[in-house]
C-alpha positions, 0 to 999 in steps of 0.5 A, spaced: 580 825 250 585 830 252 591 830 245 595 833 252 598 831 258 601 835 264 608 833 268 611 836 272 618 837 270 625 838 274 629 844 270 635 846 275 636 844 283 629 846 288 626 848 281 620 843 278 614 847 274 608 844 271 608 843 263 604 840 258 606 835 252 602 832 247 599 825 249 604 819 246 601 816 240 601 808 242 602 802 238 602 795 237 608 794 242 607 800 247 603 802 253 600 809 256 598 808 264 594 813 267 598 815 273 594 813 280 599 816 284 607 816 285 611 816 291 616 820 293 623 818 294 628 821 299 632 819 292 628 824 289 629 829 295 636 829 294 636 830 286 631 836 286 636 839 292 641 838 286 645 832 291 644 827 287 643 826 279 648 828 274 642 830 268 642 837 272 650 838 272 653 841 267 649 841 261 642 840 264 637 836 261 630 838 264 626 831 266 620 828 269 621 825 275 619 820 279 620 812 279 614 809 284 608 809 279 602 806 280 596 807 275 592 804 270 592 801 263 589 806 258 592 803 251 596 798 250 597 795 244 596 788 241 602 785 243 605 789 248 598 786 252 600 780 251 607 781 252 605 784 259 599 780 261 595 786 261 589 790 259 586 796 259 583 798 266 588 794 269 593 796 275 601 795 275 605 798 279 612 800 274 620 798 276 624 804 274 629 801 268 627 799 262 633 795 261 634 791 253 632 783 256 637 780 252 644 781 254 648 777 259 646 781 266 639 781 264 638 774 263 642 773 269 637 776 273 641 783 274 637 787 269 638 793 273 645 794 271 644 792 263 649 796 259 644 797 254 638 801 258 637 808 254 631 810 258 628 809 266 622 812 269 623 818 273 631 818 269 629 820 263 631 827 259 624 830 256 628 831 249 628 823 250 621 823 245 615 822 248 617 826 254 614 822 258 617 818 263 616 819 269 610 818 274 609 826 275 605 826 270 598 825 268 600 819 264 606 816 262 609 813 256 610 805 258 616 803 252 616 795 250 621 794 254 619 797 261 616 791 266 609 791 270 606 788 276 599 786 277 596 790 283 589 788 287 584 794 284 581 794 290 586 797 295 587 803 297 591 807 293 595 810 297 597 803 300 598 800 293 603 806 291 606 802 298 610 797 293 617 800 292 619 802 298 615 795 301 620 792 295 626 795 298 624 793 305 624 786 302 630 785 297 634 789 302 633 786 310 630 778 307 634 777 300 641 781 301 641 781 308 639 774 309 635 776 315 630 769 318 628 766 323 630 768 330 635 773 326 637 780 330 636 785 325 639 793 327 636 798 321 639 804 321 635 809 320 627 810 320 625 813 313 620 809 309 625 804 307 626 803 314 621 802 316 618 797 311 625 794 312 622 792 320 615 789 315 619 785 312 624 782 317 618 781 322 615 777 316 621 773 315 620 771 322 626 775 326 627 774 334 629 782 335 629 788 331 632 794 334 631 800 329 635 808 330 632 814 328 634 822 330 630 826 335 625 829 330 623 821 328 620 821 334 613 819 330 617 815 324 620 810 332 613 809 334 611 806 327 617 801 327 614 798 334 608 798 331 610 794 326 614 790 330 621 793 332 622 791 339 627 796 341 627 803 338 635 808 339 634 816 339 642 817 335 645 823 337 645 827 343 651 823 346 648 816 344 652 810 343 649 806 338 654 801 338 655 799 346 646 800 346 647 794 341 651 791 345 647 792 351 640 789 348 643 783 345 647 782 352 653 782 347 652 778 341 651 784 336 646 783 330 646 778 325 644 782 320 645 790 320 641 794 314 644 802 314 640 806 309 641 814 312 641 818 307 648 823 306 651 821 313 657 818 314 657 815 321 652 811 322 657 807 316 661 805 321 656 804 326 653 797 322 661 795 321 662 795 329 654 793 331 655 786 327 656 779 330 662 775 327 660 772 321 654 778 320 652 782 313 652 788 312 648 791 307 649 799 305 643 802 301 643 809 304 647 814 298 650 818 301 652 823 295 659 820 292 662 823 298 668 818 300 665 815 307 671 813 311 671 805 312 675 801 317 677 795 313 680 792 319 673 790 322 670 787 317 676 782 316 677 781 323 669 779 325 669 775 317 663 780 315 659 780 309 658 787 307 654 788 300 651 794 297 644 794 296 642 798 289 635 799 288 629 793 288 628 787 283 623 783 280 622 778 285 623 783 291 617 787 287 612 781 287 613 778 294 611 785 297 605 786 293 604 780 295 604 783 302 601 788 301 594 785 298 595 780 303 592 785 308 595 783 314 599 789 317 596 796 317 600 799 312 596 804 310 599 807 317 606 808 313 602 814 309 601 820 311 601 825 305 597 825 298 599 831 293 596 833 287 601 835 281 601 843 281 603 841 289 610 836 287 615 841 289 610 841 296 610 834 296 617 834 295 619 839 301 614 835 305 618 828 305 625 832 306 623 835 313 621 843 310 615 844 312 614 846 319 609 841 323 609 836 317 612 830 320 612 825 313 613 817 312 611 816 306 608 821 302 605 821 294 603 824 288 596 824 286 597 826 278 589 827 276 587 828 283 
């Protein structure tokens, strides 16, 4: 048994290196996972460009990244196992936060927003012993706090690793946008989540998806109508999305609008005016704490829903591994790239575009080859 563990480590924007630290010790109340593979995030993207997070402002705190592990139980202890309903050999994808399970928003339901949370996976400093947190790491440290997930040994991992952004498809287009049967779903952009936005809204039983994507999404666009989008829009170029939404629901507008572009302000306003009365609107595209300009008038006017979209919950995360072991959709589509962990900054370069002739959907790192 190796007494270390290789991680790639964030130090400064656009600068990761590959680092050891020594293998956590477990005990009767922690967990280690030896990391199947992680995938990468456009969130991820944006903090390595130096975007988005604030451990690499000011005073940087160097960290593991990665918030999308998938892998196997190693060690558990006793009671850790049978908090988690786990054993050695099994896999479990693992949420981001590792919040404290006892204060009002925990018991609520919003444990993402528990004012008590001190660690999370891909957001924790490596001075923060063990060190290990993130899932660019050949093993990572599971705290007694930190919430698992079943996941079918059987399938592919790069489908299984599929769970976060398949997550967010299903909290952001069925849970918080409220998307049905016979609903008119606009998403607004065609990245991973978009497209996992299309899953689930076709699953939950929408009558039109119409997705919008740029030029160089050409590949992202074919994926959506593949997965049950039945009007795909090229932004940019003179293109009106708004009055192409007007055309193709012969004025109705959408039900339910998702706008998730990453650091783009106009297709903000773009959801406001392409939604029905009475629609919802749900913003989860960052946007690097810019102030984006907000005609408040349109959303009182047309009596919209607007809600904010902030990561993927508990239930979200189970009804997409369900989908996902149901086996029903060609998921494995949505991967296009694996990379082991001396390639992270690669992977990372890859998703975000930096790659001449790459064109990424879903992109993950495969720590221990």
């Amino acid at each position: 048994m190796a007494e270390t563990v290789r991680a790639a480590v964030q130090i400064a924007p656009r600068k990761i290196e590959v680092r050891e630290f020594p293998r956590p010790r477990i005990g009767p109340d922690d967990g280690l996972l030896r990391v199947e593979a992680n995938g990468v995030c456009g969130s991820d993207v944006e903090t390595y460009r130096g975007h988005l997070g604030s451990m690499l402002q000011d005073e940087p705190r160097p960290f593991v990244p990665g918030h999308e592990p998938l892998g196997i139980v190693e060690e558990v202890g006793e009671r850790a196992a049978a908090r988690w309903g786990v054993q050695p050999g099994d896999r479990v994808a693992v949420e981001i936060v590792v919040p404290c399970h006892a204060c009002r928003r925990c018991l609520s339901g919003a444990y993402q927003f528990c004012p008590r949370i001190r660690h999370g996976h891909g957001m924790t400093p490596v001075d923060e012993a063990p060190s290990l947190w993130g899932g660019l790491a050949e093993h990572m440290y599971l705290a007694p706090g930190t919430i698992l997930h079943r996941v079918d040994n059987t399938l592919p991992v790069e489908v299984a690793a599929l769970f976060n952004p398949l997550g967010a498809g299903v909290r952001w287009a069925c849970h918080l946008g409220g998307a049905g049967l016979g609903d008119t779903v606009l998403v607004l952009g065609a990245g991973q989540r978009g497209l996992a936005c299309v899953i689930a809204a076709r699953a939950a039983g929408a009558g039109t998806i119409i997705v919008t994507g740029l030029e160089s999404d050409a590949h992202k666009l074919a994926l959506a109508r593949e997965f049950g989008a039945d009007h795909t829009i090229v932004a940019g170029a003179g293109a009106d999305i708004v009055e192409r939404v007007r055309e193709l629901t012969s004025g109705a507008m959408a039900d339910v609008v998702l706008e998730l572009t990453p650091m783009a302000a106009e297709p903000v306003a773009d959801a406001l005016l392409a939604a029905r009365p009475g629609g919802r609107v749900v913003l989860a595209g960052l946007k690097g704490s810019r102030d984006i300009p907000v005609r408040t008038d349109v959303i009182v006017n047309r009596g919209l829903t607007v809600v904010g979209a902030f990561s993927v919950d508990n239930r979200a995360y189970a009804e997409a591994i369900g989908l996902i072991e149901a086996r029903r959709h060609p998921l494995e589509k949505l991967h296009t790239h694996s990379f082991g962990l001396d390639d992270t900054v690669l992977a990372l370069e890859t998703l975000g575009g930096e790659v001449p002739g790459e064109d990424a959907v879903h992109v993950s790192v495969h720590p221990n080859g």
